[in-house]
Biopython code that builds the backbone (N, CA, C, O; Angstrom):
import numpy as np
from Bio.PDB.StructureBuilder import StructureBuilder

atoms = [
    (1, "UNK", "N", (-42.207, 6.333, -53.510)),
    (1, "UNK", "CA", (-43.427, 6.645, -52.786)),
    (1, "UNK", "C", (-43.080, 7.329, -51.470)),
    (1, "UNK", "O", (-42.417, 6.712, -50.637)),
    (2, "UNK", "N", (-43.412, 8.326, -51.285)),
    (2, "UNK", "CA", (-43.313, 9.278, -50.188)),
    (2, "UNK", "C", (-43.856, 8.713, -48.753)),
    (2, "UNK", "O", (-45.085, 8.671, -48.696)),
    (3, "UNK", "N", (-43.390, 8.414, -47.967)),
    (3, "UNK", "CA", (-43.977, 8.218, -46.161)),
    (3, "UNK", "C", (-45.128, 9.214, -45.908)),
    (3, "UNK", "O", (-45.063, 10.440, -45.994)),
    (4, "UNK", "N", (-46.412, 8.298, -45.513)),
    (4, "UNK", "CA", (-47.298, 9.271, -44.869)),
    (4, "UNK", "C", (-47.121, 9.296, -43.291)),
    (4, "UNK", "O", (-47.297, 8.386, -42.481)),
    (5, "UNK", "N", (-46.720, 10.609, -43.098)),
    (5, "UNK", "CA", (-46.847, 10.657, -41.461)),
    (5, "UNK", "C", (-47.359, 11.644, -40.887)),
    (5, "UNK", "O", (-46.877, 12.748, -41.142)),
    (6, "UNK", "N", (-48.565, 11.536, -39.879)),
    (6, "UNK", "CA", (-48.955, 12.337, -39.140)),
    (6, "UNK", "C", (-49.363, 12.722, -37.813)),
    (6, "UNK", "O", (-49.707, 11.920, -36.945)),
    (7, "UNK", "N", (-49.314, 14.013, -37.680)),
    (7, "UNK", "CA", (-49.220, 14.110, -35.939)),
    (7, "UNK", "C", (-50.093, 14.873, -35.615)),
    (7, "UNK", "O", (-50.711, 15.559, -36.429)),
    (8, "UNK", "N", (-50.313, 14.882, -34.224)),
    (8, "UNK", "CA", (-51.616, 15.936, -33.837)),
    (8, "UNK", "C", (-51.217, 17.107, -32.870)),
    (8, "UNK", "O", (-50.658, 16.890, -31.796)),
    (9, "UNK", "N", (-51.532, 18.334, -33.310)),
    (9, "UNK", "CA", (-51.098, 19.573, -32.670)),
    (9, "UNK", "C", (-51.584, 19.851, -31.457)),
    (9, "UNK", "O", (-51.314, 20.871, -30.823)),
    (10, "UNK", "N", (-52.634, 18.564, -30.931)),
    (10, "UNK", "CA", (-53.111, 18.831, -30.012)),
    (10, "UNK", "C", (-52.499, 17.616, -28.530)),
    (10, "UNK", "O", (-52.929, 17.463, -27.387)),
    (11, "UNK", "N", (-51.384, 16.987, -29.268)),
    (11, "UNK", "CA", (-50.991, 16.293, -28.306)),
    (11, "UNK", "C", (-50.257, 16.901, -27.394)),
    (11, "UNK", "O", (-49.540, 17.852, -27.706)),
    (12, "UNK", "N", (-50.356, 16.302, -25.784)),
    (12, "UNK", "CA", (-49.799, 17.068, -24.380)),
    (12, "UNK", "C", (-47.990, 16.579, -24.414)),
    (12, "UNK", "O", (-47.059, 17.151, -23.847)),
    (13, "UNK", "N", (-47.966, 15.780, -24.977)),
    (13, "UNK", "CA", (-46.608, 14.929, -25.339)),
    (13, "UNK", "C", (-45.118, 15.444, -26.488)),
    (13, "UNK", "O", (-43.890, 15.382, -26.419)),
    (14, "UNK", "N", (-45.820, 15.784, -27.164)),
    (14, "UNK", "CA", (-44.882, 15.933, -28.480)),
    (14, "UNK", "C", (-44.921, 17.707, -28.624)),
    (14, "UNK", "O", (-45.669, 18.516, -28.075)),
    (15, "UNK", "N", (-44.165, 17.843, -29.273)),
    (15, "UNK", "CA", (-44.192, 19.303, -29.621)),
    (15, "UNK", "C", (-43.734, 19.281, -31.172)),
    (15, "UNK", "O", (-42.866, 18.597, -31.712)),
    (16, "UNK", "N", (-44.817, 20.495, -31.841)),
    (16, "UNK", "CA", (-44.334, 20.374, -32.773)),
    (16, "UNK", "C", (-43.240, 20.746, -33.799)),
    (16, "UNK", "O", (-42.954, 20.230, -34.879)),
    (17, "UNK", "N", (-42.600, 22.028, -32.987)),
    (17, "UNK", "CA", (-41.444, 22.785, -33.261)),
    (17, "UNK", "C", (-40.156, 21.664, -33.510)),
    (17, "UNK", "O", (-39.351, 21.680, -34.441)),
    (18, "UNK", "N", (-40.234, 20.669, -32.347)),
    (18, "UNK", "CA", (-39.216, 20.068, -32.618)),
    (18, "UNK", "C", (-39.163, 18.224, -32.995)),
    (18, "UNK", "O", (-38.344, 17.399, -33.403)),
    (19, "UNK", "N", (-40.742, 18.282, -32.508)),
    (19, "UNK", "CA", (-40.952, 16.547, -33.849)),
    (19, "UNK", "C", (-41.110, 16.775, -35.507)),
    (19, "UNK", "O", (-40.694, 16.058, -36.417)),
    (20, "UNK", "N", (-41.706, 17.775, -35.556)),
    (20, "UNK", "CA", (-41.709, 18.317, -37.400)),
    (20, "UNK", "C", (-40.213, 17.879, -37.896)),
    (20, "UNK", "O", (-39.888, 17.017, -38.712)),
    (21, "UNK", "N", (-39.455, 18.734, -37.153)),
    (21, "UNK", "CA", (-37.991, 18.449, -38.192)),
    (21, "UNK", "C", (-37.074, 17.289, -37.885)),
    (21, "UNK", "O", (-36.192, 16.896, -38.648)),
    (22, "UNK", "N", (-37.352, 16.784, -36.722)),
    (22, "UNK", "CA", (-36.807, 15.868, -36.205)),
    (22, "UNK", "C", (-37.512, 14.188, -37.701)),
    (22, "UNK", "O", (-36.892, 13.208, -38.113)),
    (23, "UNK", "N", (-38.851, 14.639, -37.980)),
    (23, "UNK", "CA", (-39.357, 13.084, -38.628)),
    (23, "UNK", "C", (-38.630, 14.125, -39.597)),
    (23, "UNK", "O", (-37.483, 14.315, -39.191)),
    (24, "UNK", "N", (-38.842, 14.656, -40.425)),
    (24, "UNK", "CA", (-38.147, 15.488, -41.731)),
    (24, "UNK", "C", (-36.732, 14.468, -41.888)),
    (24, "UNK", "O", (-36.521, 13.630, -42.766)),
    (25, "UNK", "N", (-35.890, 14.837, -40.764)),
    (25, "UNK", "CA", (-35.065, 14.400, -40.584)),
    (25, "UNK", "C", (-34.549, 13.067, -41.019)),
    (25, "UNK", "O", (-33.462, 12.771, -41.514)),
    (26, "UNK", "N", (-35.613, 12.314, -40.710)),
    (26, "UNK", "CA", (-35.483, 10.385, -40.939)),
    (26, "UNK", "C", (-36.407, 10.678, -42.139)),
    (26, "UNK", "O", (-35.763, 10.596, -43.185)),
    (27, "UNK", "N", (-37.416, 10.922, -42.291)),
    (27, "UNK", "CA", (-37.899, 10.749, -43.746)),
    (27, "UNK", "C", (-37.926, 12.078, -44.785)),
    (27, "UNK", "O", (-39.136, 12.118, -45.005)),
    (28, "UNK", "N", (-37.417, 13.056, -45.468)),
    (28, "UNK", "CA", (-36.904, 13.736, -46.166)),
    (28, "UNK", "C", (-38.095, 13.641, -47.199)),
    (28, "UNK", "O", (-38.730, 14.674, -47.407)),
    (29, "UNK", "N", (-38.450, 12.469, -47.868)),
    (29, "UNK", "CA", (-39.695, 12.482, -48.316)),
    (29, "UNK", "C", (-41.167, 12.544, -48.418)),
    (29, "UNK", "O", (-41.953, 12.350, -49.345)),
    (30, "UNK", "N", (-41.351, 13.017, -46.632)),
    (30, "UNK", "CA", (-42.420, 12.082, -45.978)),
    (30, "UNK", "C", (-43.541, 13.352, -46.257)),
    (30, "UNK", "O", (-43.235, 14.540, -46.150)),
    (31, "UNK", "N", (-44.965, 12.829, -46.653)),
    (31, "UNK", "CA", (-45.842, 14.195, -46.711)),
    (31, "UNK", "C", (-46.315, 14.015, -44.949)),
    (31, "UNK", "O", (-46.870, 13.081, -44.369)),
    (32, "UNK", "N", (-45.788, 15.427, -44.425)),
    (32, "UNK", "CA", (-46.338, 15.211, -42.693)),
    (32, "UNK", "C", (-47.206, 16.244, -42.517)),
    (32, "UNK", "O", (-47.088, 17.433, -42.815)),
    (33, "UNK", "N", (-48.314, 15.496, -41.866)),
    (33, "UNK", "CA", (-49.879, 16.449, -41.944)),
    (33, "UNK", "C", (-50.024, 16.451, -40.453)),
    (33, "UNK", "O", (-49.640, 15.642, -39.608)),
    (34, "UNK", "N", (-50.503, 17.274, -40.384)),
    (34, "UNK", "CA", (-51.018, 18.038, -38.656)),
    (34, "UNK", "C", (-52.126, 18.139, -38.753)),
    (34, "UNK", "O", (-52.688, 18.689, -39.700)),
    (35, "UNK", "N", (-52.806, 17.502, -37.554)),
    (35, "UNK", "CA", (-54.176, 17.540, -37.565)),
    (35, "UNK", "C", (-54.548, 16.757, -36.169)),
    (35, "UNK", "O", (-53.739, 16.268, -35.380)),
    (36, "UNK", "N", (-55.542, 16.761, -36.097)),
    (36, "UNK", "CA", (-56.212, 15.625, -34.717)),
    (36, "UNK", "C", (-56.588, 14.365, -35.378)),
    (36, "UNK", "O", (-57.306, 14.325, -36.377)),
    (37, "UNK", "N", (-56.171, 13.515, -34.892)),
    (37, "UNK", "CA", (-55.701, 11.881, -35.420)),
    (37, "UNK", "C", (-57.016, 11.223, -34.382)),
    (37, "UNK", "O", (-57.291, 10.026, -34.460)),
    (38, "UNK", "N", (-57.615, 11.962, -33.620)),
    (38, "UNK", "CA", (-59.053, 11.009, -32.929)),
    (38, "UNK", "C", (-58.344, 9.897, -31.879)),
    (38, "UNK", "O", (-58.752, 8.768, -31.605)),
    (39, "UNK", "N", (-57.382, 10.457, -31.482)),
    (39, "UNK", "CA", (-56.593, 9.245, -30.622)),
    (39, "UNK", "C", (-56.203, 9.898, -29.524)),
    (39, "UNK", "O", (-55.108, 9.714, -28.992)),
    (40, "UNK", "N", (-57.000, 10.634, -29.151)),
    (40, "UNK", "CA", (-57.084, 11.706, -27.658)),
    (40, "UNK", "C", (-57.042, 10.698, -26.371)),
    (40, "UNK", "O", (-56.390, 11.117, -25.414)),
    (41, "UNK", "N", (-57.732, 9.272, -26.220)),
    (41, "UNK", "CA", (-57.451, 8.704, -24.981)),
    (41, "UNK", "C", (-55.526, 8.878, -24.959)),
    (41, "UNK", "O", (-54.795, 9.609, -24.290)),
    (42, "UNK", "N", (-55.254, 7.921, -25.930)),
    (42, "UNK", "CA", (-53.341, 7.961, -25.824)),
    (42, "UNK", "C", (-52.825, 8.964, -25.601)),
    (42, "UNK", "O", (-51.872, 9.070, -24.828)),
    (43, "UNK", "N", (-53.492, 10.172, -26.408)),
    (43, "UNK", "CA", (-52.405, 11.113, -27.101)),
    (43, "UNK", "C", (-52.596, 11.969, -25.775)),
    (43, "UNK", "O", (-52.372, 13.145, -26.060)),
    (44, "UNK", "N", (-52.972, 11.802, -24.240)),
    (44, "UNK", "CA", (-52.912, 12.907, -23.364)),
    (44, "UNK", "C", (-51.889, 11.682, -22.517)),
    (44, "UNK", "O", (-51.585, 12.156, -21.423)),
    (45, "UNK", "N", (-51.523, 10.825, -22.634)),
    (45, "UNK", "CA", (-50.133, 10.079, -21.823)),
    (45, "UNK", "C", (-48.822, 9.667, -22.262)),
    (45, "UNK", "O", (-47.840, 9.237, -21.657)),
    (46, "UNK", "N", (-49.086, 9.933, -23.585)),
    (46, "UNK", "CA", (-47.930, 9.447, -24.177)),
    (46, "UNK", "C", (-47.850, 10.227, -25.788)),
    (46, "UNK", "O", (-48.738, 10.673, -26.515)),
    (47, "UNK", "N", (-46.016, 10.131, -25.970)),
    (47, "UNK", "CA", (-46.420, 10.281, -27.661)),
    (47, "UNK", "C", (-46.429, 9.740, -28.622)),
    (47, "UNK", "O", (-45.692, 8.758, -28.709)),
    (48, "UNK", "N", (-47.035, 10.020, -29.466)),
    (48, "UNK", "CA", (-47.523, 9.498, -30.922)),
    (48, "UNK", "C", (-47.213, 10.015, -32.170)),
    (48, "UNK", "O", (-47.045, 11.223, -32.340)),
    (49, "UNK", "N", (-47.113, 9.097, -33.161)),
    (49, "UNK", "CA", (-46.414, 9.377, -34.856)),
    (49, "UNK", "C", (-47.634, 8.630, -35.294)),
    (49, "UNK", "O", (-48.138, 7.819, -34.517)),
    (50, "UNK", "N", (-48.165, 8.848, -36.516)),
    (50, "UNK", "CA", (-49.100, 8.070, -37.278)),
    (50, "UNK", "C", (-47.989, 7.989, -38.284)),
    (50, "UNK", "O", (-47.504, 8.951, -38.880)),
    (51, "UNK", "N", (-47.543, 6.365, -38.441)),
    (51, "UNK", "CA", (-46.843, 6.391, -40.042)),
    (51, "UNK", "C", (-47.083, 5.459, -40.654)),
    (51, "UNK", "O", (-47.291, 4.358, -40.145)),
    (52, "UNK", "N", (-47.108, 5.724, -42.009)),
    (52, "UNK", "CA", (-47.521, 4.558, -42.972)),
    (52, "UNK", "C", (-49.142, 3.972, -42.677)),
    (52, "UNK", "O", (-49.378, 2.919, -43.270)),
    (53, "UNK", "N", (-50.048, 4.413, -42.008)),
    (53, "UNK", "CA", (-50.956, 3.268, -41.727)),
    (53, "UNK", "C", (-50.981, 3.047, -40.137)),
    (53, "UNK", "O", (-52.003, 2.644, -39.580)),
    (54, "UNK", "N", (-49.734, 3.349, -39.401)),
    (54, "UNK", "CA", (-49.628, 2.621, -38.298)),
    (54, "UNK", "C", (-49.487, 4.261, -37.077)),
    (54, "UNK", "O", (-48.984, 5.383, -37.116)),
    (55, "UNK", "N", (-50.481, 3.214, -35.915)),
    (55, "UNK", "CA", (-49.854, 4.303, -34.961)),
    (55, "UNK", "C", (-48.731, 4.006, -33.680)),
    (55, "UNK", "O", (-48.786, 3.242, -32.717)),
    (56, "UNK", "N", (-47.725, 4.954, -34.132)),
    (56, "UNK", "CA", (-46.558, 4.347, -33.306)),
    (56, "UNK", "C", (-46.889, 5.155, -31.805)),
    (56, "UNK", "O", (-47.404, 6.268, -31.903)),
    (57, "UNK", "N", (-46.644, 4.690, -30.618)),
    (57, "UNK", "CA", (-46.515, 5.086, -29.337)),
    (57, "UNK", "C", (-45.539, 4.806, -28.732)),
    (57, "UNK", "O", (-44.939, 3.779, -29.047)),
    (58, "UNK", "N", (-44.965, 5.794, -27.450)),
    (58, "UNK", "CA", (-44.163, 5.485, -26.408)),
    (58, "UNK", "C", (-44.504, 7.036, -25.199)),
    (58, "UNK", "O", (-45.266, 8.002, -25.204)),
    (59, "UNK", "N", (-43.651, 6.606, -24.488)),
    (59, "UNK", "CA", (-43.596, 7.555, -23.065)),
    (59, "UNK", "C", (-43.134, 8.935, -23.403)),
    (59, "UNK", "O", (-43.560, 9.850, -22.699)),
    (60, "UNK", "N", (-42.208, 9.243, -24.519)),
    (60, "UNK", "CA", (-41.579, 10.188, -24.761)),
    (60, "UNK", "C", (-41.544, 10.685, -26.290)),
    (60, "UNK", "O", (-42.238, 10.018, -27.057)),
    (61, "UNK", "N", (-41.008, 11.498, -26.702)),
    (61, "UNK", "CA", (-40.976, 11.738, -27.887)),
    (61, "UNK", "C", (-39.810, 11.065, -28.643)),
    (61, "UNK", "O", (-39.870, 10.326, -29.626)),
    (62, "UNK", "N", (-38.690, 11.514, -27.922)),
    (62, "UNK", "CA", (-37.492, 10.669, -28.312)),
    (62, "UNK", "C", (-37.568, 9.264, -28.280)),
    (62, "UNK", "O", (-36.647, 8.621, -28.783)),
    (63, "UNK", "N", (-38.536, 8.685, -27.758)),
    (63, "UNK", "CA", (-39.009, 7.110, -27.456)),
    (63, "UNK", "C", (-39.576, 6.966, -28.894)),
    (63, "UNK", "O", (-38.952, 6.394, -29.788)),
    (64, "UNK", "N", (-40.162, 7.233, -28.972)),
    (64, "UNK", "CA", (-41.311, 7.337, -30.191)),
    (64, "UNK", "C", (-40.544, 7.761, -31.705)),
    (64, "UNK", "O", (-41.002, 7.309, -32.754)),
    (65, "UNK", "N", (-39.620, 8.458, -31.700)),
    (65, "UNK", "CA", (-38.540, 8.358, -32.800)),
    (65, "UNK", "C", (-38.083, 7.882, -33.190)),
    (65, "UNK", "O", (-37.693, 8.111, -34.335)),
    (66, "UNK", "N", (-37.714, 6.570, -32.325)),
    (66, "UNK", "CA", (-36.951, 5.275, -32.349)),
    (66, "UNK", "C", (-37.627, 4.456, -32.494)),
    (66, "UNK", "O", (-37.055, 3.410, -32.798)),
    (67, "UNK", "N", (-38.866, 4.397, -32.407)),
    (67, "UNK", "CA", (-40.159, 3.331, -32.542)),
    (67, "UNK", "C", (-39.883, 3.737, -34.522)),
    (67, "UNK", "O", (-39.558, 2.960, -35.419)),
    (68, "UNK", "N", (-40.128, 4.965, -34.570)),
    (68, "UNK", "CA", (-41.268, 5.133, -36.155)),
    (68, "UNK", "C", (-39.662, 4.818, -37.023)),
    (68, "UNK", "O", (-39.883, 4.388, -38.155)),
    (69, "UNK", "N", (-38.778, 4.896, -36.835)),
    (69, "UNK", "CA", (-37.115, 4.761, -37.741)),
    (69, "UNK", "C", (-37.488, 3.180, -38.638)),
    (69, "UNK", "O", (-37.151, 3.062, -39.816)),
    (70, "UNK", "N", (-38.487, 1.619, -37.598)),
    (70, "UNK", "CA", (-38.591, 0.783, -38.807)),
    (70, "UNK", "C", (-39.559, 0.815, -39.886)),
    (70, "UNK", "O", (-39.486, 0.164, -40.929)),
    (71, "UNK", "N", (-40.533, 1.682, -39.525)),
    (71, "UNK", "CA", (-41.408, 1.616, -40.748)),
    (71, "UNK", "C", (-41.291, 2.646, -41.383)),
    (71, "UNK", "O", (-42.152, 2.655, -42.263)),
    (72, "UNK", "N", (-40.661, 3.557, -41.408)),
    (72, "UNK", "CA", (-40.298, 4.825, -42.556)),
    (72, "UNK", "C", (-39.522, 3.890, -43.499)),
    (72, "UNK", "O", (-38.576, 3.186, -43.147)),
    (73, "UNK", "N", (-40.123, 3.981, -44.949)),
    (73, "UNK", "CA", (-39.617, 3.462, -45.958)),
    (73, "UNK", "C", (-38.566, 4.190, -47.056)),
    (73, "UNK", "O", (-38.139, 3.551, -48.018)),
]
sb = StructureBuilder()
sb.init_structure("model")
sb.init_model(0)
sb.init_chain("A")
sb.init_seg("    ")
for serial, (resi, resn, name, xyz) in enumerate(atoms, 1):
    if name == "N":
        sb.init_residue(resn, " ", resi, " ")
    sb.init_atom(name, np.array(xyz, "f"), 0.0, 1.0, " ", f" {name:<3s}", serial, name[0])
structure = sb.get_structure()
């Protein structure tokens, strides 16, 4: 079963040039969808991964990489 993970192109936090390949990276299987996730209070202070169900947060992106590594299956 493939990892659902998704991110929003509209976050001030993350970029997507280099979180796209970076989750690729840890999940190889993962279907990753771009879109606005409706989580605009967070997503203008911090960044965010939607995975599996869950929304992961931290201060940084590289923070937040290390958050989403336990629930990628």
């Amino acid at each position: 079963m493939a990892n659902d993970i998704r991110v929003c192109e509209k976050c001030k936090t993350t970029s997507l040039k280099t979180i796209i390949p970076k989750l690729k990276k840890l999940a190889p299987d993962a279907d990753i969808k771009v879109g606005c996730k409706s989580y605009c209070g967070p997503c203008k202070k911090r960044a965010f991964v939607y995975v599996n169900g869950r929304y992961i947060s931290a201060p940084t992106e590289d923070e937040v990489l290390e958050k989403v590594k336990p629930f990628i299956k």
